[in-house]
C-alpha positions as CSV (number, residue, x, y, z in Angstrom):
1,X,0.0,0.0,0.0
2,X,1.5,3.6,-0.8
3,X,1.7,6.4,1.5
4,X,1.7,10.3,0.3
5,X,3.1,12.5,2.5
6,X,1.4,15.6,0.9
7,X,2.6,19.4,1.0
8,X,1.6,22.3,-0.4
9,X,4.0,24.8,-0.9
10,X,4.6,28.5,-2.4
11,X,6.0,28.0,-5.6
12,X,10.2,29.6,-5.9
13,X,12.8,29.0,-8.1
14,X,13.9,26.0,-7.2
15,X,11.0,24.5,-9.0
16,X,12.2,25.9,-12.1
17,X,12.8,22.8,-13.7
18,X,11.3,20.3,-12.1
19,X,8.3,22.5,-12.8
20,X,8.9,22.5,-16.6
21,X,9.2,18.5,-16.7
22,X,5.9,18.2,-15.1
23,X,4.2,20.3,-17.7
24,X,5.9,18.7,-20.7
25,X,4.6,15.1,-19.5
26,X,0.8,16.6,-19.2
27,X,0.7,18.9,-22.5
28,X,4.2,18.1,-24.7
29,X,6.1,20.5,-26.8
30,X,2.8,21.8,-28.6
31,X,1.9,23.8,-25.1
32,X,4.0,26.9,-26.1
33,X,2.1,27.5,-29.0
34,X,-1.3,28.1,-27.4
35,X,-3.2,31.1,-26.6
36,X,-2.5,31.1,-22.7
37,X,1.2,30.4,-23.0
38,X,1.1,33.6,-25.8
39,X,0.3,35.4,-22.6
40,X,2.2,33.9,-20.3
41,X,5.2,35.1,-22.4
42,X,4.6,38.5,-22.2
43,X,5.7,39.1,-18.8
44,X,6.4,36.6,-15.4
45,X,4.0,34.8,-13.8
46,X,3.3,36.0,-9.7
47,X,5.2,33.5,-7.5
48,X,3.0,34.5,-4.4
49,X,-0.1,33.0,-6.0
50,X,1.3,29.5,-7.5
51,X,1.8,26.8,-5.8
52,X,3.3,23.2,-6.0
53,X,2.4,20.0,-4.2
54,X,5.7,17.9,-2.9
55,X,5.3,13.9,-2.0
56,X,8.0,13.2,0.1
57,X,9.5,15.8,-0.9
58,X,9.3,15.5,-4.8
59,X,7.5,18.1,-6.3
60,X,4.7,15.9,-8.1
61,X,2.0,18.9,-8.9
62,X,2.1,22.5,-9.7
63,X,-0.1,25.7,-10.8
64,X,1.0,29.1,-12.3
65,X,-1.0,32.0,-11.8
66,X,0.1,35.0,-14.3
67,X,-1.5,38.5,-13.5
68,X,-3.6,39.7,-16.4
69,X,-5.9,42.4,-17.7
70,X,-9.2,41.3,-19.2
71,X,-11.2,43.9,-20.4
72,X,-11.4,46.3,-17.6
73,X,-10.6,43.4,-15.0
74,X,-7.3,43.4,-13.0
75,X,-7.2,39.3,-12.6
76,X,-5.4,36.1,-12.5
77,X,-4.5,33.1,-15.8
78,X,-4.6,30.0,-13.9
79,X,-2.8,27.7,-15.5
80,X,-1.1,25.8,-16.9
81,X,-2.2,23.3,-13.5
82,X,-0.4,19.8,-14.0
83,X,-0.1,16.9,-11.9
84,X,2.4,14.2,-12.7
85,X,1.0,10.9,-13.9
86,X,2.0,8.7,-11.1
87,X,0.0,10.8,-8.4
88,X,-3.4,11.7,-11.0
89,X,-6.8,11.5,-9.7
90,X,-5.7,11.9,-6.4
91,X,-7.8,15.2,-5.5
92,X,-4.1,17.2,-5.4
93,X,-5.2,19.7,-9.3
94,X,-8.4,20.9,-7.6
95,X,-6.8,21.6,-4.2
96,X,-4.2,23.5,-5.8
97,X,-6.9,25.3,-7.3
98,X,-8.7,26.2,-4.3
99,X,-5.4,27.5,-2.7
100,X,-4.5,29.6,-6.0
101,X,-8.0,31.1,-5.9
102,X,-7.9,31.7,-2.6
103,X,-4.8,33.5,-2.6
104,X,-5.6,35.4,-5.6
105,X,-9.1,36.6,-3.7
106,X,-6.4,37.8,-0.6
107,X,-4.2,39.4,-3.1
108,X,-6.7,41.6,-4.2
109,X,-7.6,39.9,-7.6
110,X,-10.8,41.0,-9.2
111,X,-11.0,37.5,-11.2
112,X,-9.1,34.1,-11.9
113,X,-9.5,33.5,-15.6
114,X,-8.9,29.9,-17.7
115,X,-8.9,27.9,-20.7
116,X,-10.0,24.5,-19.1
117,X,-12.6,21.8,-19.5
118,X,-16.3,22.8,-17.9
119,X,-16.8,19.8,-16.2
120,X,-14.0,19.7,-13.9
121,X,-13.4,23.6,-13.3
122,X,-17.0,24.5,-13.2
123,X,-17.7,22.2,-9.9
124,X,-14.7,24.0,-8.4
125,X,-16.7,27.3,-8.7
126,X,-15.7,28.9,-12.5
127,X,-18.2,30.3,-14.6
128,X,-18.4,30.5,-18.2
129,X,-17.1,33.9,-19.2
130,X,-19.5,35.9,-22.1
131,X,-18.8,34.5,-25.8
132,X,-16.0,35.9,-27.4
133,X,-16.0,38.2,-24.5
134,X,-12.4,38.1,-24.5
135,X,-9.7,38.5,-27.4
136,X,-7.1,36.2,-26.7
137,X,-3.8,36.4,-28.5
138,X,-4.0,33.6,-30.4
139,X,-7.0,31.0,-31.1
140,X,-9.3,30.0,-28.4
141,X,-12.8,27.9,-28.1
142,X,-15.0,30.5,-26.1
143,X,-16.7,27.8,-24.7
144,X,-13.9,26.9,-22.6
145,X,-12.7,30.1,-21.4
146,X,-13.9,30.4,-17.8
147,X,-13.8,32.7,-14.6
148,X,-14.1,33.0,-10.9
149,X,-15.7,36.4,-10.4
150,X,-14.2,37.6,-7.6
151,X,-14.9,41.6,-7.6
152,X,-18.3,43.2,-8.5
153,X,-19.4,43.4,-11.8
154,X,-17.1,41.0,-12.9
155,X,-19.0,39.4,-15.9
156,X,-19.6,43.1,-17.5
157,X,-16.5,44.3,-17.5
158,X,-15.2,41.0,-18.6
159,X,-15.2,42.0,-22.4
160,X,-12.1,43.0,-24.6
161,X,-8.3,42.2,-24.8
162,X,-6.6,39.7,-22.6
163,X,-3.0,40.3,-22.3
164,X,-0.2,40.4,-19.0
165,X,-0.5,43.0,-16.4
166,X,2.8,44.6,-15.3
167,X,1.4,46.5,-12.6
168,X,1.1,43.1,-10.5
169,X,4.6,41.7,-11.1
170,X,6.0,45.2,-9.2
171,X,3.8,44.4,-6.1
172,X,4.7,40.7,-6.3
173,X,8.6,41.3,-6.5
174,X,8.0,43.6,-3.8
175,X,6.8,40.7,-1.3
176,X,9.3,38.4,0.7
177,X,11.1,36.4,-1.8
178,X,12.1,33.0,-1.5
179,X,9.2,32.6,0.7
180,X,8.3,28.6,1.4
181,X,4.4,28.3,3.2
182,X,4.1,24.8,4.1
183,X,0.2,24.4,3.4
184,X,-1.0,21.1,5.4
185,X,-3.9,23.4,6.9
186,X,-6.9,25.4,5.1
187,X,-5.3,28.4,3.2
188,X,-7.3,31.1,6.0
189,X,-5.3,29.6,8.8
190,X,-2.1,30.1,7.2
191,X,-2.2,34.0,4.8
192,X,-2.2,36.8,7.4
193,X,-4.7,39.4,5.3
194,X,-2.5,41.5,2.6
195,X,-0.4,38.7,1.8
């Protein structure tokens, strides 16, 4: 019978690599030519809001969360999430999701914004966002581009140009770098407010 040993933790760059393995086993070398990775290349992703899960202390999971401006929405790209194949269907995608979303509400963010399937991100509390509400850089099916409203109004103001928010990377890099949360309690225990 296997064990986990289970930890969440704030992603740094240590996980560089091991990071960048883990998403070429879930999506291959065709993932940088999508929509969301166009965006994700326009400026770096906010460390304080992704996360990676560790079994024993290999890093088996992780989620990006890259600050963005959708229509007149200051929000979060989830994604890519990936979990490695030995450790799938284990619940540890959709709790990285709850911690990314809640530490995105925490930080502020009016919205966390994805390409994903409706089935499994819609029972972890996204919505469908308006069709073609959004111009991506690149092609997208608006049928899979979802949100968690997190600010008012969310849904109207949802409508124009995607693209990567600098303003957010300047308050991330201001934070603590370097910065390692061990996460084996619900995410309110564990972010004082502002962080």
């Amino acid at each position: 019978m296997n064990t986990h040993s289970l930890v969440y933790l704030t992603e740094d760059a240590s996980h560089d690599d091991v990071i960048e393995i883990i998403n070429e086993e879930a999506f291959g070398p065709g993932r940088h030519t999508r929509a969301a990775a166009r965006i994700r290349e326009q400026g770096p992703h906010d460390r304080s809001l992704s996360f990676v899960c560790a079994d024993h202390g290999e890093t088996i999971a992780s989620v990006i969360m890259t600050p963005v401006m959708a229509g007149a929405v200051k929000g979060h790209l989830l994604g890519p999430l990936a979990v490695r194949p030995s450790h799938k269907n284990m619940g540890i995608g959709r709790e990285l999701v709850r911690i990314a979303i809640e530490a995105a509400r925490r930080a502020g963010s009016e919205a966390v914004i994805l390409i994903g399937d409706p089935p499994y991100y819609m029972p972890l509390g996204f919505e469908k966002v308006g069709w073609k509400a959004l111009d991506f850089p690149g092609p997208v099916d608006p049928g899979r581009v979802l949100v968690v409203p997190i600010g008012n109004d969310v849904h109207a103001r949802l409508k124009g140009v995607i693209a990567w928010r600098p303003d957010a990377h300047a308050r991330a890099s201001q934070m603590t770098t370097g910065r390692r949360a061990v996460i084996d309690a619900p995410l309110e225990l564990l972010l004082e407010p502002g962080q």
